[in-house]
Every structure is written in structure tokens, then in C-alpha cells.
N, C-alpha and C positions, 0 to 999 in steps of 0.2 A: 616479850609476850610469848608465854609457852605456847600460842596454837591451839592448845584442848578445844579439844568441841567445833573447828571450823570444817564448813562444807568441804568436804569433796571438790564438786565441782568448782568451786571458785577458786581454792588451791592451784587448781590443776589449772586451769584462765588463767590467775595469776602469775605461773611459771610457766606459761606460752608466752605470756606479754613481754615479762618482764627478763625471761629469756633473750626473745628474740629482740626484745628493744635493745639489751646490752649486749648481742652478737651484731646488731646492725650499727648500734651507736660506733664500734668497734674500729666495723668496715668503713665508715663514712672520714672517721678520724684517721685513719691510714690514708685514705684515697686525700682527703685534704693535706696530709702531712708529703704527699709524694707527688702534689698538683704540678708545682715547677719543674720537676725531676727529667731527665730525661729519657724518652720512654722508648723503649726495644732495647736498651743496655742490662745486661744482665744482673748486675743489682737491682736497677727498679723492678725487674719481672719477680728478682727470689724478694722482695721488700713486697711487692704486689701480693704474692701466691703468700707468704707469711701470713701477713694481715689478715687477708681473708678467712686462709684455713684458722688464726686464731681468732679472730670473729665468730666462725661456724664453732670453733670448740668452747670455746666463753660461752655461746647463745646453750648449747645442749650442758655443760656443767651449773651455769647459773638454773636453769628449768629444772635439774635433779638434784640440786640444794633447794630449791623453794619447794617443789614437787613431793618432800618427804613426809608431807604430813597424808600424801594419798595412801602413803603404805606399800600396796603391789609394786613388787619392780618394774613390771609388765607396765602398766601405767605409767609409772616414771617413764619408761623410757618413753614411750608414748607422747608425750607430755614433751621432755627433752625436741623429738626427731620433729614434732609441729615446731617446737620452735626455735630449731634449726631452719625448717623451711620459711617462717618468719623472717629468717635472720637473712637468708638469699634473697628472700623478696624484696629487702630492705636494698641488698647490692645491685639487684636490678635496678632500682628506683631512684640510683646513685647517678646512673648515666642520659637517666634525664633531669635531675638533679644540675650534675654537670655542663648538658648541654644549653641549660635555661641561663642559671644565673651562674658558673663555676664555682672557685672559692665557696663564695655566699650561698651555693643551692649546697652544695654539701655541708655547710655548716647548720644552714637550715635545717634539714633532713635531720643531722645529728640532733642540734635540740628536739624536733618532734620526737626521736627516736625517747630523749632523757623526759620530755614529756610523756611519752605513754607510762612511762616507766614508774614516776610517780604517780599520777592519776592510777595506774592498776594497781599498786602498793597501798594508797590510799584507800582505794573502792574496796580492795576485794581482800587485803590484809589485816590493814590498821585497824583493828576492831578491839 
């Protein structure tokens, strides 16, 4: 789909969501991937800190690849830094996640994360 003619503002929603859902879906599947690991060793923390920061960079390059139909860069980026903050929201909500169900809360979390993901590609793209 070329895009012609879509809102603004749903663009720019959609590459919040879809952003931060695939910088948190990211986070969620590293913190699953490192659950047994063991933790204060210096691997897990540079495996830790990797993840993350490539979850937060995934969450703002996914938002300024969707975000290109706004145009302004100014926006773009705009767009992107929400849903970077999406995307941290998402890792906060990892640690209660963790502490409900482990394994299973983080997996959880991940599918909602691939849930929103479609649901806003759907709504506010697929036209």
C-alpha cells in the first residue's frame, strides 16, 4: 500500500504503537531469554544492558520507518522519542511481569506487546 492520502495523525499513533510494541516485545524476549542466567556476572548485565538499549533503538527506528508518511522530521522524531517511552514503559512492566507469573508473565507481556502491534497495523494502517 502506497500510504497516499492517510491521516497524519493516525500515522504518527501508529508508529507510537507499533514502535513501542516492537522495542518492548524486544525487551520482554531478552529478559525471557536471560530468566535462568546468572545474575550480577558480567555477561548477564552486558546481555542485560544490550537488550535493552537494542529494544529502545528498535522501538525509535521502527516509529521513523512508519512515521514517514508525517513528513516533518520534527514529528518523526517526536513520534520515534513517544515511542521509545512506550517501549521503557513496557520494561518497567516487565518486573511485575516477572514477579506474578516469571517465564509465563514475560511471555505474556510479549504476546500483548505483538498484540497491540497488530491491532494498531490493522486499525490505523491497513486501509
Amino acid at each position: 500500500m502506497s500510504g497516499q492520502g492517510r491521516d497524519p495523525l493516525g500515522v504518527a499513533l501508529a508508529g507510537v504503537v507499533i514502535g513501542g510494541a516492537t522495542g518492548g516485545a524486544i525487551v520482554c524476549l531478552v529478559l525471557t531469554a536471560l530468566h535462568d542466567a546468572t545474575r550480577g556476572s558480567p555477561v548477564y548485565l552486558n546481555l542485560l544492558f544490550l537488550g535493552g538499549a537494542g529494544g529502545l533503538i528498535a522501538a525509535a527506528a521502527v516509529a521513523w520507518t512508519v512515521g514517514r508518511q508525517v513528513g516533518n522530521p520534527f514529528r518523526r522524531a517526536m513520534v520515534a522519542m513517544v515511542a521509545v517511552a512506550g517501549a521503557a514503559f513496557v520494561g518497567a512492566l516487565t518486573v511485575v511481569a516477572d514477579a506474578a507469573a516469571g517465564r509465563a508473565g514475560l511471555l505474556g507481556l510479549t504476546a500483548a506487546c505483538l498484540a497491540a502491534l497488530g491491532l494498531a497495523y490493522r486499525l490505523l494502517l491497513a486501509r
